[in-house]
N, C-alpha and C positions, 0 to 999 in steps of 0.2 A: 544711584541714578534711576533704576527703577521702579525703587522704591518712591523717589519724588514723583513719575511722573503717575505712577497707578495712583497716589495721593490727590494728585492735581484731578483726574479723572473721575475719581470718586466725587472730589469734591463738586465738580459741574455737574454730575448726577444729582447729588444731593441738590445742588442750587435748584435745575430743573425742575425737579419734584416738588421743591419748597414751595418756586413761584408757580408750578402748575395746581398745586391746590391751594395758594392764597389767590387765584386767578378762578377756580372752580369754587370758592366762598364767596367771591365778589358777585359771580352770576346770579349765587342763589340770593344775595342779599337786593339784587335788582330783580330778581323774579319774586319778591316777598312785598317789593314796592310798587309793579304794575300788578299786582295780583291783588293787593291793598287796596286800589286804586278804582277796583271793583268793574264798574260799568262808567265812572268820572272819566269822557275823552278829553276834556280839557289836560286834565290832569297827568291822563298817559304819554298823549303830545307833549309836555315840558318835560316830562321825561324820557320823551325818545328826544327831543331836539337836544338835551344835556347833554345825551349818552355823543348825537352827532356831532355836537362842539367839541366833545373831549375828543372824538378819533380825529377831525381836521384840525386838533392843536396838535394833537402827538401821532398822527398816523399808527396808532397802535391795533393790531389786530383785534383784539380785546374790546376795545367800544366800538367797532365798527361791529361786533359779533350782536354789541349788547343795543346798538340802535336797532339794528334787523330785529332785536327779540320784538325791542318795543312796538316794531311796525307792526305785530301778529296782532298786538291788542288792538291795535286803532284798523284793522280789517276785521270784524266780527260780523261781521253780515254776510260778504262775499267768500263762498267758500272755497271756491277753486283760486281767488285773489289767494287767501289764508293758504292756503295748499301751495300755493305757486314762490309766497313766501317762505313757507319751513324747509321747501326744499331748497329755494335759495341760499337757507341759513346752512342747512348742511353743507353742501356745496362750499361753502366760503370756509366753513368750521374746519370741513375735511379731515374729520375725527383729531382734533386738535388739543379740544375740551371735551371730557368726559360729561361734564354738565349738559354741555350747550346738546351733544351726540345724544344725550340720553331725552332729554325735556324735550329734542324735534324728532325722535323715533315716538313719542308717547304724544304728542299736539298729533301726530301722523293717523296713528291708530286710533285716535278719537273722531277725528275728519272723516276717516274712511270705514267710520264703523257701519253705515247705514246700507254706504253702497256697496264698498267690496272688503264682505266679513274677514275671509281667507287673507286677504293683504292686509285688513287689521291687523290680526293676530301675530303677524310675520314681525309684524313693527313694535309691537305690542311685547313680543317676546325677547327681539332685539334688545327695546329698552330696558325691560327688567332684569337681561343678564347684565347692563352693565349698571347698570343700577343697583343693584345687588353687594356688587364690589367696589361701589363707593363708599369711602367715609362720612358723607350727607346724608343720601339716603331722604333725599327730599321729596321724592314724588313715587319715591316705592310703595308707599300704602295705597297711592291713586291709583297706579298699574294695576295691584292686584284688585284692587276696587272694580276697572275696567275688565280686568282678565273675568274674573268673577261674573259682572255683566254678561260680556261676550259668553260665556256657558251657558248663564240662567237665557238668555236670548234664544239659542241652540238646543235649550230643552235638558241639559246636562246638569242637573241638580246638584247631583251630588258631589261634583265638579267646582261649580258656583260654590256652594257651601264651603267649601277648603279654602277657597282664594279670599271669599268674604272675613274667613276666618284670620287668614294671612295678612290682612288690610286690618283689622281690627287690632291685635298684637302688634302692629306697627307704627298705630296712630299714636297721635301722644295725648297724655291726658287731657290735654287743654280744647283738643279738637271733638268739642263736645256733640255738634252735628253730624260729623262724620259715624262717631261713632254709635249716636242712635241711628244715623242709616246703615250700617251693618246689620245692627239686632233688628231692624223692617227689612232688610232684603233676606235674615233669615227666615220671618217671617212672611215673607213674598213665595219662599223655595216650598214651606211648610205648607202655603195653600197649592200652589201646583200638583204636590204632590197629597192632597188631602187630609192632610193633618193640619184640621183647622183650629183646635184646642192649644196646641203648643203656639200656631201662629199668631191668636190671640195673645196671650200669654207675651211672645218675643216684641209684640207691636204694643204693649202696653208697657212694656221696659222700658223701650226706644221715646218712648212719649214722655215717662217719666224722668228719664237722664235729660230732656230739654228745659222739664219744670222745673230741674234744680239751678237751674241758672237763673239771678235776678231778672236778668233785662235782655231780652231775646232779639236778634235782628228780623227783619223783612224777611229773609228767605228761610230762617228759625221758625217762623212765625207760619208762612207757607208749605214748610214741611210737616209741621204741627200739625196740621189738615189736613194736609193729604193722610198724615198715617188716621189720624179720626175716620175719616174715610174709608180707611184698609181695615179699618175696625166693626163699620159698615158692610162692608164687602163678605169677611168672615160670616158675621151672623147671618147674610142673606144666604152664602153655601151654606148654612149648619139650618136655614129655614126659621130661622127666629127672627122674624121679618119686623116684628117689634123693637126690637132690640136694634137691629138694623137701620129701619127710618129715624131713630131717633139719631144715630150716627151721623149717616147718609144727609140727613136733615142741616146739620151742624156745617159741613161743607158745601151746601148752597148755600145758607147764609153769607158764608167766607164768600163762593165766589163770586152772589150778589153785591158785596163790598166794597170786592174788588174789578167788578164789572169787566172779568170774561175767563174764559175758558179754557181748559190745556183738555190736549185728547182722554188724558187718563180722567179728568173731572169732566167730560162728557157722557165718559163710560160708566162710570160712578152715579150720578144724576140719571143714567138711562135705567138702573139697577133699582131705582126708587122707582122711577117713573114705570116698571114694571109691578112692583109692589102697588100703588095705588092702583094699576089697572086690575090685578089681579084681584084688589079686595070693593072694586066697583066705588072704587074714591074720586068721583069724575071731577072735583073741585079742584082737586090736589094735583089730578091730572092735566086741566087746564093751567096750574099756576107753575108747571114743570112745562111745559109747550109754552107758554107765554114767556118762562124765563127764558129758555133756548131762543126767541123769536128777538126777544131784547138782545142779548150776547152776541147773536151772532154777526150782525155787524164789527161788534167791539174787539170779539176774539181773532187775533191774529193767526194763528199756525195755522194753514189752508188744511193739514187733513183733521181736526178739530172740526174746522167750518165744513167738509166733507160728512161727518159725521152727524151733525145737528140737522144737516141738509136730508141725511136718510134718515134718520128719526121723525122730521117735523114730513118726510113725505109719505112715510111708511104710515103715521098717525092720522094726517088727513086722506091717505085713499082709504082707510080701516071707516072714517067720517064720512066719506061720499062728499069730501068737500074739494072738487076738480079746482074751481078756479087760484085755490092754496097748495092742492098740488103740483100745479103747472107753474105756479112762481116759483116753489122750491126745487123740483125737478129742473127748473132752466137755470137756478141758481147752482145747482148738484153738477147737471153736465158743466157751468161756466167753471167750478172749482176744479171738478175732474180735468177736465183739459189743462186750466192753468195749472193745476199738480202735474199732468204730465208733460206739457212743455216745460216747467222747472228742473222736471225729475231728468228731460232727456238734456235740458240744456247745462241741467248739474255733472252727466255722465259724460258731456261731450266734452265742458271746461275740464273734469278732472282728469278724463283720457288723456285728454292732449297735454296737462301738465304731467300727467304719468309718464307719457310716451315720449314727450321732452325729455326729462329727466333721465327714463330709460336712456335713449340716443344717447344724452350727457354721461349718464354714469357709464352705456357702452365706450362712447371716446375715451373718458378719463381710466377705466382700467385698461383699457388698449395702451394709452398714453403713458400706463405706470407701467405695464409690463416692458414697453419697450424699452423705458426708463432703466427698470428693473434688470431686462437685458442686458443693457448698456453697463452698466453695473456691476452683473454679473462677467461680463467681456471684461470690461477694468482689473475684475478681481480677478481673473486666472490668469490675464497678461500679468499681474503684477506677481503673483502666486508662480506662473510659469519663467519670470525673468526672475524673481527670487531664488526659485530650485535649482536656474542654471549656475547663477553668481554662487549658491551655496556651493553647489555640484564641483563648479570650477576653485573655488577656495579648497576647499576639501581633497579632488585630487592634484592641484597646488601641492598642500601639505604633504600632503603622503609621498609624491615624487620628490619634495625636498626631502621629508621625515627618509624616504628609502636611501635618496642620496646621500645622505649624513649617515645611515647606518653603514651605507656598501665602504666609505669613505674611511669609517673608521672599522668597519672589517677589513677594508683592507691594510688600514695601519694596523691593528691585530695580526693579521694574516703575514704582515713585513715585519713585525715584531716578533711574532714566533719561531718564523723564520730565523731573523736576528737570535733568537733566543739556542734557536735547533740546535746552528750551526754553532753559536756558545757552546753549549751543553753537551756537544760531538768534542769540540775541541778538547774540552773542562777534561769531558770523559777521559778523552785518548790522552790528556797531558796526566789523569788520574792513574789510569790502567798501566803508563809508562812509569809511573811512581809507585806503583804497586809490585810491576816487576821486578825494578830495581832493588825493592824491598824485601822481594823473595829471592833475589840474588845474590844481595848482601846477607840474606839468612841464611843461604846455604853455602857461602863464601866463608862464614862467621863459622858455621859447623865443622866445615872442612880444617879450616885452622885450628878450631878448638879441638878436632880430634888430632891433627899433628902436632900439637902441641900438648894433647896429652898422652900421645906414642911417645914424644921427645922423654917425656919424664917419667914414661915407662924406662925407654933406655937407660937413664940415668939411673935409675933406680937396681936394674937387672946387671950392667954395669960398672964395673969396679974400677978399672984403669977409662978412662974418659977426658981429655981435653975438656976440663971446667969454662975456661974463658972462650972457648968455641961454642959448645953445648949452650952458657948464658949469655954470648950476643944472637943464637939462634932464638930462643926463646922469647928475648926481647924484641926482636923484629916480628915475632909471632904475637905477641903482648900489643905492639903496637899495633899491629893490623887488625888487630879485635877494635881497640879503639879508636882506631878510623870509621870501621864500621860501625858501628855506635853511634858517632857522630853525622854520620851518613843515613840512619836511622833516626836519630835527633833530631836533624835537619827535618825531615820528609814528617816526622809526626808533629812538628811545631809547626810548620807551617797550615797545617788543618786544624790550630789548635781551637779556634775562633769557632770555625762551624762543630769539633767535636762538643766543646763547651755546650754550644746552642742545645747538641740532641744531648747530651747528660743532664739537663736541663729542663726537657722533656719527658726525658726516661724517670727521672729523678721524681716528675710532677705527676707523673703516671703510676711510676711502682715505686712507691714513699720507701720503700724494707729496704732497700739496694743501699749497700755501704759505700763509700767513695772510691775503696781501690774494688768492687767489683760493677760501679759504672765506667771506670779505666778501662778494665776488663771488658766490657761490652762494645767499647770504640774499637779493640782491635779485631770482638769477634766477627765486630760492623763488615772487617773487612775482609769478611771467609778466613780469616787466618787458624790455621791448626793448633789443636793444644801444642806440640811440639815447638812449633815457632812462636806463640804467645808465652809460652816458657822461658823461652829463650833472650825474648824482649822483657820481659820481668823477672826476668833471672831465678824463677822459680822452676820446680823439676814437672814434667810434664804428668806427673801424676795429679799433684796439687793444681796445675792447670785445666786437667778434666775435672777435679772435686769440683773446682770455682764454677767451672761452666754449667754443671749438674745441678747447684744451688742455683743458681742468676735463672736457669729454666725453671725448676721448683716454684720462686718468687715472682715466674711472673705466670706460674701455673701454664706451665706448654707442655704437651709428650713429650716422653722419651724420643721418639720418632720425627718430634718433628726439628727442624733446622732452626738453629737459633740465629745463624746468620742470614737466613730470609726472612724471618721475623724481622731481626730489627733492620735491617734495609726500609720496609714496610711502615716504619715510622716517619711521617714527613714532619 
């Protein structure tokens, strides 16, 4: 019975597990499809409304997990929307899915990289422990990717370098972008720390692993550049400023092209636009302030547009051209302000999703503990009403178990009793037939010697009344064999238990002949060579020989009693 039910237990272990990670493949197979999906919201919306038809067909936990995912993608602008989301995911997940727990601790750490590092990393590291001890292992190379980041941000090189490392060994071959930006962000560690020869070197790897693929995507394509650029950047540290513009060069064309600007290619374009001033290239210089003056409308990211803004103002006060100062300066302060109303209205949306959350995650562990309580109160009431029912079954038994024993000690106790008082009787009817026996023995002697005085007289006697003298003798004859008979009786009737100990004696001391186990019954009963003589009609000489052998064979002293030995034998 045990054995079936630990079977059956097992078995729903196993089923759980089965379906929890055919249910932790399905996630990754819908996070491979909005991630496919790219920047298409057409495309992400029919796949979150899929996901919502299938949980309102089957109210399954499961697609109601996987529409929230979808909702992440279709908010990518709004960040504390997106943040207000993942934790709702979690919340609903309630560590259910190891997937879904891991993918909204790492969407988390991404969010909250900019503004609060410290609670990155917390989330950051979450994810990757349990990440780690998945069988997918889907977004582990990202994490370290991120982890990696978060150092190189922090200033921690050598840090970054292990984690970059970690994400690379984990990518898979096919993630050929990825993995040139590992060997650029070794290359990124290599100029921080001034080792700008290797970092050349690693950014011309990274460049070359993209050229091996036929047909590049848009953002292949834009990363392409950017490391050309990092390429740029190098030879301007190392002062090969030649070498450099022609780099540097190559990514303004790009992001003429592409008509604007990210902060890191404003910085880049500032690094030229340094080199032309330095070598009195005022043409080159106007056509780098001219490019900035086009983009900067075009480029979105406000601290990019903050940056072009100090550049085009730093260049026209260097000009003495105030009325170009004073447009860019009023455009400078209008971005600064909208960067910090952003920035404060970024920090207030995400406080307050925090500080939500916080309050909820306070209820919901208050809510378990109590739970947990409760739980814990169930299990030692049950624990405690167990111990008693055991306690009570137990000394149950033992008061029946003692009652059975006392019961039948006492039937023992009335038995041996019964037996005592046996074995007192047995005795005294024994010791009365023992007497008896020594009274007919010495009854037997007394006659035997008047009756052989009688036939001394005869003999000494000459003149004698014959028919006197032989009915004396025959009445003397006869009372010999009364006695006899008298004795006959008394030994047959023990003949049964003498049997049993000759039988004994017999299996004990093999050498003993049959008339000196005879022998041994009578010495059983203290009887004297004299009167054992007398009952074997042998002379009492020959009956001390017999008894000096029968000790000999069973190897006893001289000293010791042979009729307490065999007593001694039960």
């Amino acid at each position: 019975m045990y054995r079936i039910i630990l079977i059956l237990l097992l078995s729903v272990l196993l089923m759980n597990s089965s379906h929890s990670v055919n249910d932790n493949e399905y996630f990754y197979n819908i996070d491979k499809e909005f991630t496919e999906a790219d920047h298409d919201q057409k495309k992400i919306h029919s796949l979150y409304l899929q996901e919502l038809n299938k949980y309102k067909k089957t109210n399954d936990l499961k697609y109601l997990l996987s529409s929230k995912y979808g909702e992440i993608f279709l908010n990518t602008e709004s960040r504390s929307k997106k943040i207000s989301l993942i934790y709702e995911l979690i919340r609903i997940n309630d560590d259910h899915y190891e997937y879904i727990t891991a993918a909204c601790n790492f969407f988390l750490a991404l969010e909250l990289e900019d503004t609060s590092p410290k609670l990155c990393l917390q989330f950051l590291n979450e994810a990757i422990k349990i990440e780690e001890k998945s069988p997918i292992k889907n977004f582990l190379p990202h994490m370290y990717h991120a982890k990696g980041r978060w150092y190189f941000t922090h200033k921690s090189y050598s840090l970054a370098r292990i984690y970059f490392g970690k994400a690379l060994v984990n990518f898979s071959k096919r993630d050929t972008m990825y993995i040139a930006s590992m060997h650029n962000n070794f290359a990124l560690c290599d100029m921080k720390t001034g080792n700008f020869d290797s970092g050349i070197k690693q950014t011309r790897y990274a460049i070359n692993i993209l050229k091996t693929k036929k047909k590049l995507t848009g953002d292949e394509i834009t990363f392409m550049h950017k490391m050309i650029a990092n390429l740029g950047l190098f030879y301007f540290y190392k002062k090969d400023y030649v070498t450099a513009e022609r780099y540097l060069v190559k990514d303004i064309d790009y992001s003429k092209s592409e008509q604007t600007l990210s902060l890191n290619g404003v910085k880049k374009v500032a690094k030229l636009l340094s080199i032309y001033q330095s070598n009195k290239q005022l043409d080159k210089v106007k056509e780098i302030i001219l490019l900035y003056r086009t983009l900067l409308p075009k480029t979105k990211p406000l601290k990019a547009k903050i940056a072009i803004c100090e550049i085009l103002v730093n260049y026209y006060i260097k000009n003495n051209d105030i009325p170009n100062v004073n447009i860019y300066s009023d455009l400078l302060i209008k971005y600064n302000n909208q960067n910090a109303q952003d920035i404060s209205e970024e920090i207030d949306n995400v406080s307050n999703v925090l500080n939500g959350y916080i309050l909820k995650n306070i209820n919901q562990q208050y809510d378990v503990k109590i739970e947990s309580q409760k739980r814990k109160n169930i299990l030692l009431v049950i624990l405690i009403v167990a111990v008693i029912a055991i306690s009570v079954r137990i000394i149950f038994k033992i008061r029946k178990k003692n009652e059975a024993e006392k019961n039948i000690l006492e039937e023992e106790k009335s038995l041996l009793e019964s037996n005592k008082e046996n074995l007192e009787k047995d005795l005294q009817f024994q010791q009365g037939k023992i007497k008896n026996l020594h009274l007919n023995l010495n009854l037997k002697i007394e006659t035997e010697k008047a009756f052989l005085e009688n036939l001394k007289k005869i003999k000494r006697s000459k003149n004698i009344d014959a028919e006197s003298t032989v009915r004396d003798l025959f009445f003397k004859i006869n009372n010999l064999l009364q006695i006899d008979e008298k004795n006959c009786d008394l030994i047959n009737e023990s003949s049964i238990e003498n049997k049993e100990f000759m039988e004994k004696l017999s299996n004990r001391f093999s050498t003993l002949t049959d008339h000196e186990l005879k022998l041994c019954v009578l010495y059983r009963l203290n009887l004297s060579s004299k009167e054992v003589s007398l009952l074997e009609n042998v002379t009492p000489g020959s009956a001390r020989v017999y008894k000096s052998k029968i000790k000999s064979k069973m190897k006893l002293d001289k000293e010791e009693d042979l009729g307490i030995f065999l007593n001694s034998i039960k």
